[in-house]
C-alpha positions in Angstrom: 116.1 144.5 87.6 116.3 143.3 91.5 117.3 145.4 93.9 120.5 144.8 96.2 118.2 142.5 98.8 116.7 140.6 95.8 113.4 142.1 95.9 111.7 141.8 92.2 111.2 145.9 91.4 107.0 145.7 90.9 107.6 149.1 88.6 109.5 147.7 86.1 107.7 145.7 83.2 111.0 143.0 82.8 110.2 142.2 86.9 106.4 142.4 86.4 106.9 139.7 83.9 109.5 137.4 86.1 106.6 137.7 88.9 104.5 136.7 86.4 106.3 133.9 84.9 107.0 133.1 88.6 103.2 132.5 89.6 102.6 130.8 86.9 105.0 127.9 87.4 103.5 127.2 91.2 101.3 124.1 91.9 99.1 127.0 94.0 98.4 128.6 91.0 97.2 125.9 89.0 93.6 125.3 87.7 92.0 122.2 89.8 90.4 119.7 87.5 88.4 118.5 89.8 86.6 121.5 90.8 85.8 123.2 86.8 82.4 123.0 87.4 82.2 124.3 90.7 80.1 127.1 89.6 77.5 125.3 88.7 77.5 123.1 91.3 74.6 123.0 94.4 75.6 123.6 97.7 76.0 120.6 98.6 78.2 119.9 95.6 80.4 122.5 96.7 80.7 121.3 100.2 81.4 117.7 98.9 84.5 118.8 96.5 86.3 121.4 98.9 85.8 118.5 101.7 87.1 115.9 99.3 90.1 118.0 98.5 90.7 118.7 102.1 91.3 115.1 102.9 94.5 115.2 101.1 96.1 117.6 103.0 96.5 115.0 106.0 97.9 112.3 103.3 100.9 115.2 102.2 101.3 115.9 105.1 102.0 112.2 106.5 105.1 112.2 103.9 106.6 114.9 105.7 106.6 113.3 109.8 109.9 112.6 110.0 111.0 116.7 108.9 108.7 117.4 111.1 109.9 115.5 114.1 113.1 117.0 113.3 111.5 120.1 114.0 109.7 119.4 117.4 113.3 118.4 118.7 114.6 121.2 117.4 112.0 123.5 119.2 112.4 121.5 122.3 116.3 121.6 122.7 115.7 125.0 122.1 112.8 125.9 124.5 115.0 124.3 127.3 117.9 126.6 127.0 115.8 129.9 126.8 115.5 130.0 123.0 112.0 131.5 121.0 110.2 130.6 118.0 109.4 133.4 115.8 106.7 132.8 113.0 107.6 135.0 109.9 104.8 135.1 107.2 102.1 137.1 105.2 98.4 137.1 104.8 96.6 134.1 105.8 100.2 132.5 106.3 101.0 135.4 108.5 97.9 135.1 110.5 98.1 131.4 111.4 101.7 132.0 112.7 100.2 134.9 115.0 97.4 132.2 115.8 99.5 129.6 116.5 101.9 132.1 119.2 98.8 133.4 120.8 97.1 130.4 121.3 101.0 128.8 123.6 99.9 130.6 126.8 96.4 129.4 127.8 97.3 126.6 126.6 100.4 125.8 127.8 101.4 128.3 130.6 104.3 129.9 128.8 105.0 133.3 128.0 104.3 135.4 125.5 107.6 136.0 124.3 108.5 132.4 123.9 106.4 131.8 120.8 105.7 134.9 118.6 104.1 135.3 115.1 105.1 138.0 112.8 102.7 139.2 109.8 103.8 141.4 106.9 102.3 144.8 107.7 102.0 144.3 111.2 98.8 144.1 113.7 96.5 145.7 110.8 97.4 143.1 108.7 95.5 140.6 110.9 92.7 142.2 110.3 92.7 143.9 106.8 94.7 142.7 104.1 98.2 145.5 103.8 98.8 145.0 100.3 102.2 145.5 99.1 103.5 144.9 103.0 105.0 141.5 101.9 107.2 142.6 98.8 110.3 143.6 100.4 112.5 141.6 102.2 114.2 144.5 104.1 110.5 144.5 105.6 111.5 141.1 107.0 115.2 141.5 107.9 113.7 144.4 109.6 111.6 142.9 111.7 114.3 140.3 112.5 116.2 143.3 113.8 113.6 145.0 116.0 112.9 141.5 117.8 116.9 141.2 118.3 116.8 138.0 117.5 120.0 135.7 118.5 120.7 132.0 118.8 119.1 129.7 120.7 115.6 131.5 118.7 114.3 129.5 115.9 112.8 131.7 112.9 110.2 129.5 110.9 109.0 131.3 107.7 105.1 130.4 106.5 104.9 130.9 102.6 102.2 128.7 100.6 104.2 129.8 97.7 107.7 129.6 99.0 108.6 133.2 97.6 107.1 135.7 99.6 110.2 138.4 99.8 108.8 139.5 103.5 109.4 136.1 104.7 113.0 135.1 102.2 114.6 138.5 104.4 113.5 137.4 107.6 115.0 133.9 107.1 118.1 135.1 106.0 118.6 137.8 108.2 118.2 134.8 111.1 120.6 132.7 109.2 123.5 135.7 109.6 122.3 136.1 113.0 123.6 132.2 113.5 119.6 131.2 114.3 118.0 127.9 112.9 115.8 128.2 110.1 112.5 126.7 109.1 110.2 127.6 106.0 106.8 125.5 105.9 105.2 126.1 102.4 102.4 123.9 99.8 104.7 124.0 96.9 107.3 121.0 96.2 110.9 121.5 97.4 111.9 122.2 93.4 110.2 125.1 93.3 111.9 126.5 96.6 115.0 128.9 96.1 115.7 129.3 99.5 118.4 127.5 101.8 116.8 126.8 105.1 118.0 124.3 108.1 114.6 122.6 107.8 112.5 122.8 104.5 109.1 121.6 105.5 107.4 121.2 102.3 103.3 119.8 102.0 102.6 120.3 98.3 98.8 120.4 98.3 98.6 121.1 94.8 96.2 123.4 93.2 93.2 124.5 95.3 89.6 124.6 95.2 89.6 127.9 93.6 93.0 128.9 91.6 95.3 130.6 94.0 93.1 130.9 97.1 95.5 129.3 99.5 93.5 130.5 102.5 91.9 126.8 101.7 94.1 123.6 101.2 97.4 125.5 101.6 96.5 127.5 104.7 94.8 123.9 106.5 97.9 122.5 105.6 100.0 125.1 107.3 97.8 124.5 110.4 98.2 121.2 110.6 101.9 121.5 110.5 102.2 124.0 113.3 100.0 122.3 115.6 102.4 119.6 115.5 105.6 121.9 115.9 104.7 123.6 119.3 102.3 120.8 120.6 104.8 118.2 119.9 107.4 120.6 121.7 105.2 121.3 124.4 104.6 117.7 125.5 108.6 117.6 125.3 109.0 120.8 127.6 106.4 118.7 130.4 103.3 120.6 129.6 101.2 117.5 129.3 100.3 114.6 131.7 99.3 111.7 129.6 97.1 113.1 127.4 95.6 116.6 129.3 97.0 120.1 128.9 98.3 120.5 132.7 100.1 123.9 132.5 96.9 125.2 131.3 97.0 129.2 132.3 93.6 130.1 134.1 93.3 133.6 132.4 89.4 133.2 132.1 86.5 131.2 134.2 86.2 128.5 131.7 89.8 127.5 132.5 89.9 127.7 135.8 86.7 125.1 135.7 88.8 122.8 133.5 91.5 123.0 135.6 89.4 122.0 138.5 88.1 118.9 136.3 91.3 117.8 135.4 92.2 117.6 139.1 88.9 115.7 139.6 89.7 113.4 136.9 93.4 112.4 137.5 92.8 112.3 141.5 89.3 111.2 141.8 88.6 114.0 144.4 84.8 116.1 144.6 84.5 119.6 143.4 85.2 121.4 146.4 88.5 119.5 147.3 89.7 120.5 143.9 88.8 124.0 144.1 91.0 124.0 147.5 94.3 121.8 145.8 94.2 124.8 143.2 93.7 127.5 145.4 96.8 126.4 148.0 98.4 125.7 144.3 98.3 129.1 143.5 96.2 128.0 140.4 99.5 126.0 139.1 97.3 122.2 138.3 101.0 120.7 137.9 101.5 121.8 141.7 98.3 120.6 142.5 97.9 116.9 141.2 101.7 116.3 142.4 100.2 117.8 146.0 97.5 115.3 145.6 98.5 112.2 144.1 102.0 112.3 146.0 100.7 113.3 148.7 102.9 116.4 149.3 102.8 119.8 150.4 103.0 122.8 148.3 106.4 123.3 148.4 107.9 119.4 148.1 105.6 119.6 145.0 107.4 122.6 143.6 110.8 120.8 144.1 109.9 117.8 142.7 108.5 119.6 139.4 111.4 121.6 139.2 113.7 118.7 139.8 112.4 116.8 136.9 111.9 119.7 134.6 107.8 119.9 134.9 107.5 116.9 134.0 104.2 115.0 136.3 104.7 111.5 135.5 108.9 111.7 136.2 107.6 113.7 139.9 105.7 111.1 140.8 107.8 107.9 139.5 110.5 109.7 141.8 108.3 109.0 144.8 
């Protein structure tokens, strides 16, 4: 029998068997035609059919843009008011959420606290699998809890097989909590018994190797993220045209590419952009405004701010 949260009861034999049944039903868990004879095949051949099954992720994934633009405006209407995103997930689902959160601030000069990534188990399960972490979804609402999560946050859950219990209690903890709700999974919207605000759905179908979704599921799940904080990042003014400007110059090799997007976009040398970032305080927003509007530091700052970061809006106003 299931317990008051829902969570299938691994001890007893009936449950054992509903999991059972359960995987057995998902497209993830299917054998892959196409790949029978894998092992036999050369290296080559191997190479050759995982690469030809990873071209279809983009394809799935096309048939989902307009969810998933959905999504970005979601993100971005709630970036703007002081809202989070909060990636709930387990194993390699789990760990591409915590990629996708850790990779926002270098990149794209926020906090850490804006985008975070939560994985069944917690930081040890980054590195070594914590088997059993993911089957109860008090786990999740738990979580939920200790990151007092309120409206305007956004909770996206990341299951390749839409029923991982971790994630189901975090998502509907968030939902009591009056958040939005996202799950992004590899398995058709039929085999999904969960009600979420936004089901993003990419059913890859079966992978490479039967029920290794660290492959076509987990690239899938990649691609999809990229596109939710990217596309709400270039919404929030983080890009000009098409180069990262709120870049965050935590290490040397940033701080050079900071100083050659200044030489790019303004045409100045090396040394004249090493002095634009220095009066900038290392801000390159502050900077190319300062140079191609020819302003000072702090006209720059109010004209960013007035126009909510945005480059291209600062310097149309001038």
């Amino acid at each position: 029998m299931e317990n008051p949260q829902g969570v299938i009861n691994l001890s007893s034999e009936t449950d054992k068997q509903k999991l059972f049944k359960q995987l057995e039903k998902l497209s993830t868990e299917e054998r892959n035609p196409k790949t029978r004879e894998i092992d036999l095949a050369s290296s080559r051949e191997i190479a050759t059919l995982i690469n030809n099954e990873d071209q279809t992720v983009a394809l799935k994934i096309e048939e989902k843009l307009d969810e998933i633009a959905e999504v970005i405006d979601l993100l971005a209407d709630a970036f703007q008011i002081g809202g989070r995103l909060l990636y709930f997930g387990a194993g390699t689902s789990g760990r591409l959420g915590v990629l996708d959160a850790a990779e926002c601030p270098p990149t794209f000069g926020t906090s850490p606290e804006q985008v975070q990534g939560f994985i069944a188990g917690g930081k040890e399960a980054m590195f070594v699998a914590q088997e059993g972490a993911e089957d109860f979804e008090e786990n999740g609402a738990r979580d939920i809890e200790m990151a007092k999560v309120a409206p305007p946050d956004v909770v996206c859950g990341l299951a390749a097989s839409g029923r991982t219990p971790y994630v189901h209690g975090a998502i509907k903890e968030a939902a009591k909590r009056g958040c939005k709700t996202i799950l992004v999974t590899t398995v058709p919207a039929a085999q999904i018994d969960l009600e979420v605000d936004h089901l993003i759905d990419i059913p890859v179908g079966p992978e490479v190797i039967m029920g290794s979704t660290r492959m076509k599921s987990g690239t899938a799940q990649k691609m999809v993220l990229n596109m939710f904080t990217t596309g709400a990042m270039i919404r929030q003014g983080k890009v000009y045209e098409n180069v990262m400007v709120d870049l965050m110059l935590t290490n040397k090799k940033l701080v050079e590419r900071a100083k050659r997007i200044l030489m790019i976009f303004t045409g100045v040398d090396y040394k004249r952009a090493s002095e634009l970032l220095d009066v900038a305080e290392g801000h390159v927003k502050t900077a190319l405004l300062m140079e191609l509007g020819n302003v000072d530091l702090e006209t720059s700052k109010h004209l960013l701010m007035q126009h909510n970061g945005f480059v291209r809006k600062a310097l149309l106003s001038l």
